[in-house]
C-alpha positions as CSV (number, residue, x, y, z in Angstrom):
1,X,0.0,0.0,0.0
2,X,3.2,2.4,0.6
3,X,4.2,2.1,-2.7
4,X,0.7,2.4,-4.3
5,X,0.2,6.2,-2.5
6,X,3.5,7.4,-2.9
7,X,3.0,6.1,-6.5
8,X,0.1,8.7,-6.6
9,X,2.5,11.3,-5.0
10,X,4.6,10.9,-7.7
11,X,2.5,10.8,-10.1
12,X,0.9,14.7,-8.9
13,X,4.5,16.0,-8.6
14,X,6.6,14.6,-11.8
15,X,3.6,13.7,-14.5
16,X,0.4,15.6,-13.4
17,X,1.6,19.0,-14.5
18,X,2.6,17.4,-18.3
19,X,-1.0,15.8,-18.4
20,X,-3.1,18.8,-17.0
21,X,-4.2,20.0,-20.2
22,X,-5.4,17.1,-21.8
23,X,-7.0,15.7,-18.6
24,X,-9.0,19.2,-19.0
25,X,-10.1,17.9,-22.4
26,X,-11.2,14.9,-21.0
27,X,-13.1,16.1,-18.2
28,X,-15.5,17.2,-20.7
29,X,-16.0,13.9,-23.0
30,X,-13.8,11.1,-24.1
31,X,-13.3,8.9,-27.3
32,X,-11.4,6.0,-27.1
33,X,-10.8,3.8,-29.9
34,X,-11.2,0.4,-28.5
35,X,-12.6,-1.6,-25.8
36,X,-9.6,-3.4,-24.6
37,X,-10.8,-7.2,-22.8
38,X,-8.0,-8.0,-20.6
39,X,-7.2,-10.7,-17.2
40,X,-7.1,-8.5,-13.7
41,X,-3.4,-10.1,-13.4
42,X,-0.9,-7.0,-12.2
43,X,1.6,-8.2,-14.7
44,X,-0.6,-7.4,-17.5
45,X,-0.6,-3.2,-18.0
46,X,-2.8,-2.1,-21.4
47,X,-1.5,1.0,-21.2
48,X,2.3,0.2,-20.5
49,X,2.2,-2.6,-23.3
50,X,0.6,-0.4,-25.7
51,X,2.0,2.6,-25.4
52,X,-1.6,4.5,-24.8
53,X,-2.4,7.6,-22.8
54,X,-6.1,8.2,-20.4
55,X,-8.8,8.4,-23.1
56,X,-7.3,5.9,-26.0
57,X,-8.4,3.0,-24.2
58,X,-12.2,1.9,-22.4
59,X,-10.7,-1.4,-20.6
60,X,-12.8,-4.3,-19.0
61,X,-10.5,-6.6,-17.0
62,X,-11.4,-9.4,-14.9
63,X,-10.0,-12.8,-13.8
64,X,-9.1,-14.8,-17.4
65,X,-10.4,-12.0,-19.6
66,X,-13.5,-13.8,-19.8
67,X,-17.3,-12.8,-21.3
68,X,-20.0,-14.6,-20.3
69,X,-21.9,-15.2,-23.9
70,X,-25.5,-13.6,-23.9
71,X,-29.0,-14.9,-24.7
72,X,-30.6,-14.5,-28.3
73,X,-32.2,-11.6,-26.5
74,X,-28.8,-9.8,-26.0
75,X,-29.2,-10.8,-21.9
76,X,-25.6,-12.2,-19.8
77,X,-25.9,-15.4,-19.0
78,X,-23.1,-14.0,-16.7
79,X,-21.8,-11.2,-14.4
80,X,-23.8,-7.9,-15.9
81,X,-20.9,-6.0,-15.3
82,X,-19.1,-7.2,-18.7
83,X,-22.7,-6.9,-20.6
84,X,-22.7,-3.5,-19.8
85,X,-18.9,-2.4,-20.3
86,X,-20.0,-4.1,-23.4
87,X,-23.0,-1.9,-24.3
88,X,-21.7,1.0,-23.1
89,X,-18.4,0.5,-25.5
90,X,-20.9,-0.2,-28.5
91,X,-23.9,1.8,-28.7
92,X,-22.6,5.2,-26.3
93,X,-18.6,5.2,-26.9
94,X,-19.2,3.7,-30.3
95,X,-15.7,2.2,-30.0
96,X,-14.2,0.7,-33.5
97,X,-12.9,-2.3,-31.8
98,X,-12.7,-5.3,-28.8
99,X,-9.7,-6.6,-28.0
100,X,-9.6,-9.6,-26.4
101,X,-6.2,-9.8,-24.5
102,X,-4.7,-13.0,-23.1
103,X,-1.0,-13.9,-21.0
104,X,1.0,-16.6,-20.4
105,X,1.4,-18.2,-17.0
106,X,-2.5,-17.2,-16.2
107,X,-3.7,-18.2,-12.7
108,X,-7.1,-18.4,-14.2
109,X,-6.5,-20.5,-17.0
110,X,-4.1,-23.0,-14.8
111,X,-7.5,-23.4,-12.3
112,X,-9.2,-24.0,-15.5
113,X,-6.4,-26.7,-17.1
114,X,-6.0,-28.4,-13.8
115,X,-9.8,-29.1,-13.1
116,X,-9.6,-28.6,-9.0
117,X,-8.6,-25.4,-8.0
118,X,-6.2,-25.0,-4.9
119,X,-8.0,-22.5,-3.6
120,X,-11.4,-23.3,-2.6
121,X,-13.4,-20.2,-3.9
122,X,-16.8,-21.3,-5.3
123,X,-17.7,-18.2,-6.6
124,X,-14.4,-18.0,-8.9
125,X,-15.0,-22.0,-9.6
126,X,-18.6,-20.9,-11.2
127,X,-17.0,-17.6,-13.0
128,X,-14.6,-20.5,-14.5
129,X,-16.9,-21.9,-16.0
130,X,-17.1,-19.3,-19.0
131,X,-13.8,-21.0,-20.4
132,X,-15.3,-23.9,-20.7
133,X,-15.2,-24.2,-24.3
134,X,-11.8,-23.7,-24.4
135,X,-11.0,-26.6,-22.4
136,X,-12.8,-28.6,-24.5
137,X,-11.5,-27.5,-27.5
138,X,-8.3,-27.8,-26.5
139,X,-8.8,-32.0,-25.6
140,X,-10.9,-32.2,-29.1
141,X,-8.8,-30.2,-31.1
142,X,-5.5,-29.7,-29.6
143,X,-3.4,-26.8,-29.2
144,X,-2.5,-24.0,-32.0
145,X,0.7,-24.4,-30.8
146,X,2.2,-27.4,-29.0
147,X,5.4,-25.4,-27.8
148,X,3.8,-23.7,-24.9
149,X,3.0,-25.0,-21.6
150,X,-0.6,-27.2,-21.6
151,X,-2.1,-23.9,-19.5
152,X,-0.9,-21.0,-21.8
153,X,-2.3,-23.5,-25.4
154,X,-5.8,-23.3,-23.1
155,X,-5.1,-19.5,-22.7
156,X,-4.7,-18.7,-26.6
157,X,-7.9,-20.9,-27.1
158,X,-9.3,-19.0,-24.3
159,X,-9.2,-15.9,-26.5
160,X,-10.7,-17.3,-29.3
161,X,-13.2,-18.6,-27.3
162,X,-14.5,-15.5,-25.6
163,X,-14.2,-13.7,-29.1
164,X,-16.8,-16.1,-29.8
165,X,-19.2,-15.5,-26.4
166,X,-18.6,-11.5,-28.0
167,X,-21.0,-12.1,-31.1
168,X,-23.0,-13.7,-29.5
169,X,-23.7,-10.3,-28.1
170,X,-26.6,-8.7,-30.8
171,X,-25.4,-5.5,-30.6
172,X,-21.7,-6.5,-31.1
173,X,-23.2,-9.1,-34.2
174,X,-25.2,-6.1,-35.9
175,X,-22.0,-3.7,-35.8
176,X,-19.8,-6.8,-36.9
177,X,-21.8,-7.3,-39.7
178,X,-22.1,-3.7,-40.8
179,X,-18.1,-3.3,-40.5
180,X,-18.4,-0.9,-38.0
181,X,-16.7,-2.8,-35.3
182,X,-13.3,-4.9,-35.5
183,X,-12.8,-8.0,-33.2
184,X,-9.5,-9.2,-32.4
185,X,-7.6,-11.7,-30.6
186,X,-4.3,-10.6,-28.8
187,X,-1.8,-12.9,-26.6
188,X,0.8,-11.4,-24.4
189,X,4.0,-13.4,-23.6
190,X,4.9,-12.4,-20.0
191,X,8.5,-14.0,-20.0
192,X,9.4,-12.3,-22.8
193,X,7.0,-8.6,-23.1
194,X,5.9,-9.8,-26.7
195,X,2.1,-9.0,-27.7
196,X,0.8,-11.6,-30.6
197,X,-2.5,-10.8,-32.6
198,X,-4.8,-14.0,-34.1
199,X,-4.2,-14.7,-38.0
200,X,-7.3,-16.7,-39.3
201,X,-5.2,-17.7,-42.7
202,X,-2.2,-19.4,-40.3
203,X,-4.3,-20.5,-37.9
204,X,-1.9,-19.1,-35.1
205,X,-0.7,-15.8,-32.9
206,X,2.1,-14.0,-34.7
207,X,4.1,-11.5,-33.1
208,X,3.1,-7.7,-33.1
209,X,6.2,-6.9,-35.0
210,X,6.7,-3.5,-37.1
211,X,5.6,-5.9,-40.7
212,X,2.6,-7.4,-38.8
213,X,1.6,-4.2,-37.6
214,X,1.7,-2.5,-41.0
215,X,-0.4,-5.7,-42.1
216,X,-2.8,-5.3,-39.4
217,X,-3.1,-1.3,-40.2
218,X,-3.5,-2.1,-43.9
219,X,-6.6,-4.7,-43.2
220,X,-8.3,-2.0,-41.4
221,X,-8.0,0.9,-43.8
222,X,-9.2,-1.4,-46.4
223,X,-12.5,-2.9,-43.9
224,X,-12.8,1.3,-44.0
225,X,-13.2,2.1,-47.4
């Protein structure tokens, strides 16, 4: 707790004064491009990792980056805090994309791979449950790639996985369609700080490298024309 309030110390005395103009701006309204999905792990920081500032970024996080996939009426079937992060992103802040963010060595997704928890916690055993499919797609199908540790394969598929709980969301599905709204799949690599992005034509995560990132840029200004 001493570090986190002389953090904010800090903060006020060294960065405050170079971000007091545009936290003016944002006072008023704010814009952010994306609605970034990401695990509540302290190791994972959007910001940090993506080199964003307060206002690019409208960020749900909970344990395993999960999202509870909604009725054909558009209702949770989970937590309704994610449903509405979810709306709010979509039809007020109109963001352009949902990023769903996995990480290696995830406490969530190990409780998931290993079946019985260490910890007793019955109400993070039925949150669990949401990666499900992932689990079993990863005994059906097998891993997208059979390098990593048997938790961080079930964490990639994880992302795919609550991608897919996403459209099932009718708001998310109409804006989808209408090519309005972007979804992707990112991994992050603890061990070694690098972010990968989901590539349907290889199947696989690929490294966020300057040429990916110009092909990633280029798919998006086409989806815009």
């Amino acid at each position: 707790m001493r570090k986190l309030i002389m953090g904010i110390v800090e903060f006020r005395e060294k960065m405050l004064p170079q971000y007091a103009k545009h936290f003016g701006k944002l006072a008023l309204s704010h814009a952010p491009d994306a609605l970034f999905v990401t695990c509540s792990d302290s190791r994972v920081v959007p910001d940090l990792l993506a080199s964003t500032h307060p206002g690019d970024l409208f960020t749900m996080r909970n344990v395993g980056n999960l999202v509870p996939p909604a009725t054909a009426e558009g209702i949770s079937t989970g937590d309704l805090s994610e449903a509405s992060a979810i709306e709010y992103a979509v039809l007020v802040l109109k963001v352009a994309s949902i990023v769903v963010c996995g990480h290696s060595e995830c406490g969530a997704m190990k409780a998931v791979y290993a079946r019985d928890p260490k910890v007793k916690a019955p109400n993070l055993a039925k949150w669990l449950y949401h990666a499900n499919n992932a689990a079993f797609r990863l005994e059906q199908e097998g891993p997208l790639d059979d390098r990593l540790k048997p938790y961080d394969q079930l964490s990639q598929l994880n992302v795919l996985a609550q991608l897919e709980h996403l459209m099932t969301y009718p708001i998310v599905r109409k804006q989808v369609t209408a090519g309005a709204l972007v979804l992707s799949g990112w991994w992050f690599d603890i061990a070694t700080g690098d972010m990968y992005a989901y590539e349907r034509t290889s199947r696989s995560f690929e490294v966020i490298d300057r040429a990916m990132a110009d092909r990633m840029i280029a798919r998006l200004a086409a989806r815009a024309r």
